[in-house]
C-alpha positions in Angstrom: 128.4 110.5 103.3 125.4 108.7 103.0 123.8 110.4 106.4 124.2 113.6 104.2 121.5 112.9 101.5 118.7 111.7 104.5 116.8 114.5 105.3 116.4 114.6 101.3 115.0 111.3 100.7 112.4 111.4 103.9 111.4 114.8 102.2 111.3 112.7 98.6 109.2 110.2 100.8 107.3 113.0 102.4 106.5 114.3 99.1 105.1 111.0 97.2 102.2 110.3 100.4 104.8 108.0 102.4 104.6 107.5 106.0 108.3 106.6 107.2 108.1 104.5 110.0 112.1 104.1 111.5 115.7 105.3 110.5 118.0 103.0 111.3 122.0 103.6 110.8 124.3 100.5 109.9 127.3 100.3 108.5 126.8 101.2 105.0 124.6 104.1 106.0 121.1 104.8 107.1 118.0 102.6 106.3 114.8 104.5 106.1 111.6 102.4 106.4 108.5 103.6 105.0 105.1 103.0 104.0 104.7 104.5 100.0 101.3 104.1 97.7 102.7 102.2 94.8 100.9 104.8 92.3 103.8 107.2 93.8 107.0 105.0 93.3 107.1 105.0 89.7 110.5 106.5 88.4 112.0 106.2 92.3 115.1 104.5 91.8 116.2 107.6 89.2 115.0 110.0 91.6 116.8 108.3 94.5 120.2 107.7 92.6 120.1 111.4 91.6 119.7 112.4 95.4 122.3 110.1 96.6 125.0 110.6 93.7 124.4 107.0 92.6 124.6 105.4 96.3 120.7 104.6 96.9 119.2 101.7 97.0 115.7 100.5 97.7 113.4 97.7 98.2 109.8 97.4 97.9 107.2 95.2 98.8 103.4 95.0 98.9 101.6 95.7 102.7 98.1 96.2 101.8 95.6 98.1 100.2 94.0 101.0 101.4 91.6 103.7 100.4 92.8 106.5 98.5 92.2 110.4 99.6 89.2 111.8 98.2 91.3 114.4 95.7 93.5 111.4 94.2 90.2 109.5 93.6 88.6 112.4 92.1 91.5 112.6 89.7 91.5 109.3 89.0 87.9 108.9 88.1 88.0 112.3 85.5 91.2 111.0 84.0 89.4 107.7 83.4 86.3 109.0 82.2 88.1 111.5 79.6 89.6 108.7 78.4 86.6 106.8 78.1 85.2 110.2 76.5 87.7 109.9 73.9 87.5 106.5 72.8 84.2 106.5 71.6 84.2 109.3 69.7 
């Protein structure tokens, strides 16, 4: 049953910085509402078919920004600046 594969995609959620913000049940199954960095939902939709045998589906659409936590910028910056590094040599 679709109830059956919740508790895994809230801890997928959990896992890529998302903040779920209401379960609902329905008759198709269980809609789980959350808020998700984009940077973290690339390659979802294989990740949530493979949890759910096939049966998830998902939606997305853009909130707002917001800042970053310190150790994600800091990854981001020494990734960019390798890179940078690289390309002029």
């Amino acid at each position: 049953t679709p109830e059956a594969h919740v508790g895994d995609v809230i801890g997928d959620l959990n896992r890529r910085r998302g903040m779920i913000k209401s379960q609902e049940p329905n008759s198709t199954g269980v809609r789980i509402k959350a808020e998700c960095p984009l940077s973290e939902m690339f390659g979802y939709i294989g990740d949530l078919r493979t949890m759910t045998s096939g049966r998830g589906q998902f939606s997305m659409e853009f909130l707002h920004y917001k800042a970053c936590p310190k150790n994600v910028a800091e990854a981001v910056i020494k990734e960019t600046l390798e890179r940078e590094g690289k390309g002029k040599g």
